[in-house]
C-alpha positions in Angstrom: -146.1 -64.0 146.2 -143.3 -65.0 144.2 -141.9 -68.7 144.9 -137.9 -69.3 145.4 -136.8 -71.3 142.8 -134.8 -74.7 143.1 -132.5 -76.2 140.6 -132.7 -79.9 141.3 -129.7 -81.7 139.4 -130.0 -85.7 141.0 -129.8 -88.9 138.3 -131.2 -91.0 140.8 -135.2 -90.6 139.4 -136.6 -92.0 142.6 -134.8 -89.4 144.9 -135.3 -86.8 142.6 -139.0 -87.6 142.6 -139.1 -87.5 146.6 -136.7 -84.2 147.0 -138.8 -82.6 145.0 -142.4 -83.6 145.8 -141.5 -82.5 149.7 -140.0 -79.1 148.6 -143.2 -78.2 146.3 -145.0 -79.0 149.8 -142.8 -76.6 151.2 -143.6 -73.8 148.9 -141.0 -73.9 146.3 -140.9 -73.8 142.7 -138.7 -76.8 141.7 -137.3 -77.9 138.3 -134.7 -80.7 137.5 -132.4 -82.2 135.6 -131.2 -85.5 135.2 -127.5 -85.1 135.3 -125.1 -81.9 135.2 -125.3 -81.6 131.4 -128.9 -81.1 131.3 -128.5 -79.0 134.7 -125.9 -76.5 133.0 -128.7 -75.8 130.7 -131.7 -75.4 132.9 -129.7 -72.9 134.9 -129.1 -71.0 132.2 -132.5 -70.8 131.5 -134.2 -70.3 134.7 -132.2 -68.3 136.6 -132.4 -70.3 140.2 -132.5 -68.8 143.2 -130.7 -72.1 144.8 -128.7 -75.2 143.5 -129.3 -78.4 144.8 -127.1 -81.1 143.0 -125.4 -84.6 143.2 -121.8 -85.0 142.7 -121.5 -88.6 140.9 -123.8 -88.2 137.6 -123.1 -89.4 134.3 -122.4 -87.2 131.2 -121.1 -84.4 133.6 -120.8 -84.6 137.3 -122.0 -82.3 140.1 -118.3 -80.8 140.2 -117.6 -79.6 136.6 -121.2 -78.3 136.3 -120.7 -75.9 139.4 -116.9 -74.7 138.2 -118.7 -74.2 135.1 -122.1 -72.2 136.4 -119.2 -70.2 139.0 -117.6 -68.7 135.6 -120.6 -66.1 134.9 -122.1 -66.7 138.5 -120.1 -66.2 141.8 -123.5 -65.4 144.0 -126.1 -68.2 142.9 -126.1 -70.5 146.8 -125.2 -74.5 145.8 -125.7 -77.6 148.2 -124.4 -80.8 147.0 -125.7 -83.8 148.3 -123.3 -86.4 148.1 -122.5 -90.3 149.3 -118.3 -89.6 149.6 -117.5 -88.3 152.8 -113.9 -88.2 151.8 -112.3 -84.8 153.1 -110.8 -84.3 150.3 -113.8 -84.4 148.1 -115.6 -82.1 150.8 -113.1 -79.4 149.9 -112.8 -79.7 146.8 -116.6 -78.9 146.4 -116.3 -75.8 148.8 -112.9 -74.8 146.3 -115.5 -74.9 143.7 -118.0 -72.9 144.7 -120.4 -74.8 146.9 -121.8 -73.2 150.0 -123.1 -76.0 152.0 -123.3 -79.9 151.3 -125.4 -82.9 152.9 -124.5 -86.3 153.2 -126.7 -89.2 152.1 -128.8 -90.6 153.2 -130.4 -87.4 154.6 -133.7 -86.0 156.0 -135.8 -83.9 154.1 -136.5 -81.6 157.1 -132.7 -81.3 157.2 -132.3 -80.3 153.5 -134.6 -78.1 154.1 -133.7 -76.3 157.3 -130.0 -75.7 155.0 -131.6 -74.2 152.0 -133.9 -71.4 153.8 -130.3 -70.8 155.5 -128.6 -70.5 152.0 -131.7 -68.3 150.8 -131.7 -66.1 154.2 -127.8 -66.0 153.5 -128.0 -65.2 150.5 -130.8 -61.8 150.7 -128.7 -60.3 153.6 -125.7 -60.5 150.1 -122.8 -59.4 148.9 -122.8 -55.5 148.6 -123.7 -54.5 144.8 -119.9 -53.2 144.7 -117.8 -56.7 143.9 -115.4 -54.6 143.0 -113.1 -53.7 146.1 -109.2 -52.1 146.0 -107.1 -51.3 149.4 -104.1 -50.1 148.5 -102.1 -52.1 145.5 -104.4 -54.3 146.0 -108.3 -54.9 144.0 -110.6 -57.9 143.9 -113.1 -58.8 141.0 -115.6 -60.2 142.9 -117.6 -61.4 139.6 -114.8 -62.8 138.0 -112.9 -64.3 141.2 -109.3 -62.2 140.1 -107.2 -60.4 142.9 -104.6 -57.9 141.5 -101.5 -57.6 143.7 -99.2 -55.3 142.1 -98.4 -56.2 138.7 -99.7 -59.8 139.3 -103.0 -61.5 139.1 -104.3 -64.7 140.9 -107.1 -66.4 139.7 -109.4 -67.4 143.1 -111.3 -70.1 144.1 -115.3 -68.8 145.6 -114.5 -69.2 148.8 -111.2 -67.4 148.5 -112.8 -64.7 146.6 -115.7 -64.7 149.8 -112.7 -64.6 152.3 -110.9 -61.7 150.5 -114.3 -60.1 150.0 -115.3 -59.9 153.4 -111.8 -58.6 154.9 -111.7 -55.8 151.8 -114.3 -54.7 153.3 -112.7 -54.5 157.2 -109.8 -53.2 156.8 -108.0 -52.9 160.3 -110.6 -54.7 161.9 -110.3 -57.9 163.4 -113.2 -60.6 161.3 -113.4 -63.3 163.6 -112.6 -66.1 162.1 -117.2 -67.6 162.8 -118.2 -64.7 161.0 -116.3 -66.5 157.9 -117.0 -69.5 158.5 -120.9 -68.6 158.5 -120.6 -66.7 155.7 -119.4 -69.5 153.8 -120.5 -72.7 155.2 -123.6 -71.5 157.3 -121.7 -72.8 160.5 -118.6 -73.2 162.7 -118.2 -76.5 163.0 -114.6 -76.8 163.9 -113.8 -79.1 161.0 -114.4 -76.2 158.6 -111.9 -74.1 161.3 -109.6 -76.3 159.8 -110.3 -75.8 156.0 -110.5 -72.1 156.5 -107.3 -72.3 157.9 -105.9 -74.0 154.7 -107.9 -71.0 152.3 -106.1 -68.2 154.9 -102.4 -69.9 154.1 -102.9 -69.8 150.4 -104.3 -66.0 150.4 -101.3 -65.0 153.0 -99.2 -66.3 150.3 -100.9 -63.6 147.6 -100.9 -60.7 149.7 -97.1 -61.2 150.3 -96.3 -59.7 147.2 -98.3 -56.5 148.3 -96.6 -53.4 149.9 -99.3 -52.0 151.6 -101.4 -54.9 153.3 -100.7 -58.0 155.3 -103.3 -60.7 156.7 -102.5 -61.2 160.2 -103.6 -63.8 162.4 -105.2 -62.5 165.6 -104.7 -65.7 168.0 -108.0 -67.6 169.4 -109.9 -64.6 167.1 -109.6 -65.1 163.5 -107.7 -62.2 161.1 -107.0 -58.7 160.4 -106.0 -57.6 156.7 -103.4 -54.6 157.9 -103.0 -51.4 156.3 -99.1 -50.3 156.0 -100.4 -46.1 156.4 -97.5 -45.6 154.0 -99.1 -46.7 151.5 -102.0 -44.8 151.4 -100.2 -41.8 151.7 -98.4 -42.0 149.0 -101.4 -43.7 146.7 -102.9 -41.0 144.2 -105.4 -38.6 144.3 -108.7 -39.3 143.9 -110.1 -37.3 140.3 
């Protein structure tokens, strides 16, 4: 049976040593790398099916290397473990690309109880199609774009996730858990409050449309509305 496959990207050797002694005991194939540098290449080479990596490393931190891996590769799940607890550092990592992070110090059992979540996440997927329109409207899911109109708006993962997942609900009221889980694992009401913040920007986007509008539903989470106009007067289909 063929192992899942961790990308271990930690400077600290000790830690490293530990992390990945206990997740080899857990059945996983695990390789690192000493800092994000070295990581960048591994993953290019190995294809993980998970990223585990520190933020503060020398040559190139645990930030840069994930923008950098999201350029060719939106899907791949990435914990950070870090020491700042700052909110602002927290969101920037989601911004990123990361999907869940762990404070230190942490529990192995913890770490992981979160990555069979990312991997169990991860199999249910994204459909194959990452490439979605709804009226003037399309998302490249691979390359994180949304086209409104004549414009284009580079997105952060987890606006492209957000976008993704109402794309594909049009009408429908996506309660505001089912994002959350989809992009944190959880609805801790502390990421209520940064998904909030992702909803505001992508409002903002979507105002320059003529045929959709993201709605709040109150106490529920969203609705991306579909003006009927505009589909009637979009063009046949070849």
């Amino acid at each position: 049976m063929k192992k899942d496959k961790i990308l271990l990207v930690e400077d600290d050797s000790t830690l490293s040593f530990i992390i990945q002694d206990a997740l080899t005991r857990e059945g996983f194939d695990v390789e690192c790398a000493p800092n994000g540098e070295a990581g960048l290449k591994m993953f290019g080479k190995s294809s993980p099916d998970v990223i585990i990596a520190d933020v503060m490393m020398p040559q190139m931190d645990g930030f840069e290397m994930v923008r950098l891996i999201r350029l060719t590769s939106p899907a791949v799940p990435v914990l950070f473990l870090t020491a700042r607890t700052a909110l602002d550092d927290v969101v920037k990592g989601f911004e990123l690309g990361a999907n869940d992070y762990i404070r230190k110090p942490f529990q192995i059992l913890e770490l992981v109880v979160r990555i069979k979540a990312l991997l169990k996440r991860n199999r249910q997927g994204v459909a194959e199609d990452s490439n979605l329109t709804l009226c003037d409207c399309s998302l490249d899911f691979a390359s994180q774009h949304l086209a409104v109109g004549d414009d284009t708006f580079e997105l952060s993962h987890t606006e492209a996730v957000i976008i993704d997942e109402l794309f594909r609900h049009p009408n429908e009221v996506v309660e505001a858990r089912t994002l959350m889980y989809r992009i944190w694992q959880n609805d801790d009401y502390n990421n209520l409050n940064r998904l909030h913040g992702f909803i505001y920007k992508l409002r903002k986007y979507l105002s320059k449309s003529t045929g959709l509008e993201l709605l709040n539903v109150r106490g529920i989470g969203y609705k991306l509305a579909v003006n009927p106009a505009s589909l009637n007067n979009a063009p046949p289909a070849d």
